[in-house]
C-alpha positions as semicolon CSV with decimal commas, in nm:
position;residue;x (nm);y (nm);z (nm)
1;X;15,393;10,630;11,981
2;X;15,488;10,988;11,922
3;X;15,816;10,994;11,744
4;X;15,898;11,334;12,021
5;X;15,875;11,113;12,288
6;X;16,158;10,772;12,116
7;X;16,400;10,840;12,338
8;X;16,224;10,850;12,632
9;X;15,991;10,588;12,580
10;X;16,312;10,305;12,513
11;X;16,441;10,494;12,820
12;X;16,167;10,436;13,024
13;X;16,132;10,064;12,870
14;X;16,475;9,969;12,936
15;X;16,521;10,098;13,267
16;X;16,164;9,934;13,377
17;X;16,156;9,602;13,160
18;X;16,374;9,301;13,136
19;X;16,553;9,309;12,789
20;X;16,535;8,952;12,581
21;X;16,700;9,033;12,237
22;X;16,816;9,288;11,992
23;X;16,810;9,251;11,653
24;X;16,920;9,481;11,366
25;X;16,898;9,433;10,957
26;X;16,973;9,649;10,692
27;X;16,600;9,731;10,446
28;X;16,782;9,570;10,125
29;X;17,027;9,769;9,944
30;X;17,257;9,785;9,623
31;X;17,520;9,518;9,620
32;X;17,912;9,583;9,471
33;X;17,786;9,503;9,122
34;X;17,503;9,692;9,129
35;X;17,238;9,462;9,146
36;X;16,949;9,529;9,395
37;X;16,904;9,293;9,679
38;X;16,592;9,309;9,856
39;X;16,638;9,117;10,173
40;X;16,785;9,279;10,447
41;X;17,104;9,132;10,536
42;X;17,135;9,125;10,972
43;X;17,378;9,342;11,153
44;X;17,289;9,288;11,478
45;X;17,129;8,929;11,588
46;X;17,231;8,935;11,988
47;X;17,045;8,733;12,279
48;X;17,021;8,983;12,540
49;X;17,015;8,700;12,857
50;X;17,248;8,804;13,141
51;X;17,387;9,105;12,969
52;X;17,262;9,479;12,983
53;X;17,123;9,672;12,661
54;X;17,137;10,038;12,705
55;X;17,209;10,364;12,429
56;X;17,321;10,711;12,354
57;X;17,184;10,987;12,160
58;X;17,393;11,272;12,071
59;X;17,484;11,473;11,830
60;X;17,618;11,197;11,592
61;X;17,321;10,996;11,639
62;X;17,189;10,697;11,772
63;X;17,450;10,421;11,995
64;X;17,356;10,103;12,074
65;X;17,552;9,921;12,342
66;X;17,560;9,569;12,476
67;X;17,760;9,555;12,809
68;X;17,861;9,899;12,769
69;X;17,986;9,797;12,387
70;X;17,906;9,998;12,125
71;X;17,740;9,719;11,909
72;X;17,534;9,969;11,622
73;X;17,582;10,321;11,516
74;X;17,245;10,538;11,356
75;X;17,383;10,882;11,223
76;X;16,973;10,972;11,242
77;X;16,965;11,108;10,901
78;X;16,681;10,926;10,758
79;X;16,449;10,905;11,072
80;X;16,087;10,969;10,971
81;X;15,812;10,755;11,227
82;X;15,880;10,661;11,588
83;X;15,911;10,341;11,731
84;X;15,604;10,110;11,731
85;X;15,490;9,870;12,008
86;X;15,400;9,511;11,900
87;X;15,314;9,201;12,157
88;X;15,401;8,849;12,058
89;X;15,035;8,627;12,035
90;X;14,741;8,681;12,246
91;X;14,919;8,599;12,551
92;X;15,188;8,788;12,541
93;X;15,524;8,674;12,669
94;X;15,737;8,913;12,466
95;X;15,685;9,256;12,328
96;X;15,934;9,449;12,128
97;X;15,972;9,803;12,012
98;X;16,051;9,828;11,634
99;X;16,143;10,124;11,446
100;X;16,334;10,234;11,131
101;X;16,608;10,393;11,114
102;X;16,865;10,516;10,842
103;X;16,717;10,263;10,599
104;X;16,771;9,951;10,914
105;X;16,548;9,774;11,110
106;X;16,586;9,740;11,483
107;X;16,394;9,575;11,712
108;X;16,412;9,485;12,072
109;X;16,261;9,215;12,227
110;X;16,146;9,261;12,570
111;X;16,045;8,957;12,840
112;X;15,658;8,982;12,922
113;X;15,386;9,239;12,826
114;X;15,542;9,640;12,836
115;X;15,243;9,851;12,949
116;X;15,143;10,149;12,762
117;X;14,849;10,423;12,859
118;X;14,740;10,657;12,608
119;X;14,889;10,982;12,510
120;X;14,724;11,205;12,259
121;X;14,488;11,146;11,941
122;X;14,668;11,111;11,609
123;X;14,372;11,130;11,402
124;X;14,010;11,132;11,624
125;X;13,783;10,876;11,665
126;X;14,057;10,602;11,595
127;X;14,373;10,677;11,626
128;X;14,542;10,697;11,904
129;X;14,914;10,779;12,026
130;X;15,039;10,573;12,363
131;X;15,307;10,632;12,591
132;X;15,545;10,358;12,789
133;X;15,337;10,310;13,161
134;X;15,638;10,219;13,393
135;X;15,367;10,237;13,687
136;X;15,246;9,860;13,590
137;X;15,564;9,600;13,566
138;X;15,494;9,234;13,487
């Protein structure tokens, strides 16, 4: 997905698709001795039933709120590729929107199949930029 249009497209899927789970790891990092640890350790690991996922973007960055709690802050200062659309199997009964951000890894689960309709070519003949479709709820 076009990294202009992040913001709008997690807009567009949380206000039109029923949220499932959020989950948020660090990409590795340098421990207090100074060893390297390559595994991310998780932040955020939160099952999303009966409670309401929503965000913030301003000038500070990136909020992420459970139940109107701020649960994750990204300052945006390492924010290179938009968020990516993945479905779970061939039938899918989850999709989630992935992206990285300031070196950590957030995805968000979503219940069912998100639509998506395309947007622009990337690179002509294969690939392709999509959009969020909110026309087409499941």
């Amino acid at each position: 997905m076009p990294k202009k249009l992040d913001f709008k497209n997690l807009r567009l899927c949380l206000n039109n698709y029923p949220t499932d789970w959020l989950f948020i790891r660090d990409c590795g990092g340098y421990e207090s001795d100074g060893s390297y640890r390559i595994q991310g350790m998780t932040k955020v690991n939160e099952d999303l039933e009966n409670k309401s996922l929503d965000f913030k973007k301003d000038r500070s960055g990136l909020h992420m709120f459970i139940n109107k709690n701020e649960v994750f802050h990204f300052p945006l200062k390492d924010y290179y590729k938009g968020f990516s659309l993945a479905y779970e199997h061939i039938k899918p009964k989850r999709s989630f929107l992935g992206i990285v951000l300031d070196n950590h890894l957030m995805e968000i689960f979503f219940k069912g199949r998100i639509n998506i309709k395309f947007h622009s070519w990337c690179e002509k003949p294969h690939f392709k930029y999509w959009t969020i479709d909110k026309s087409k709820k499941i």
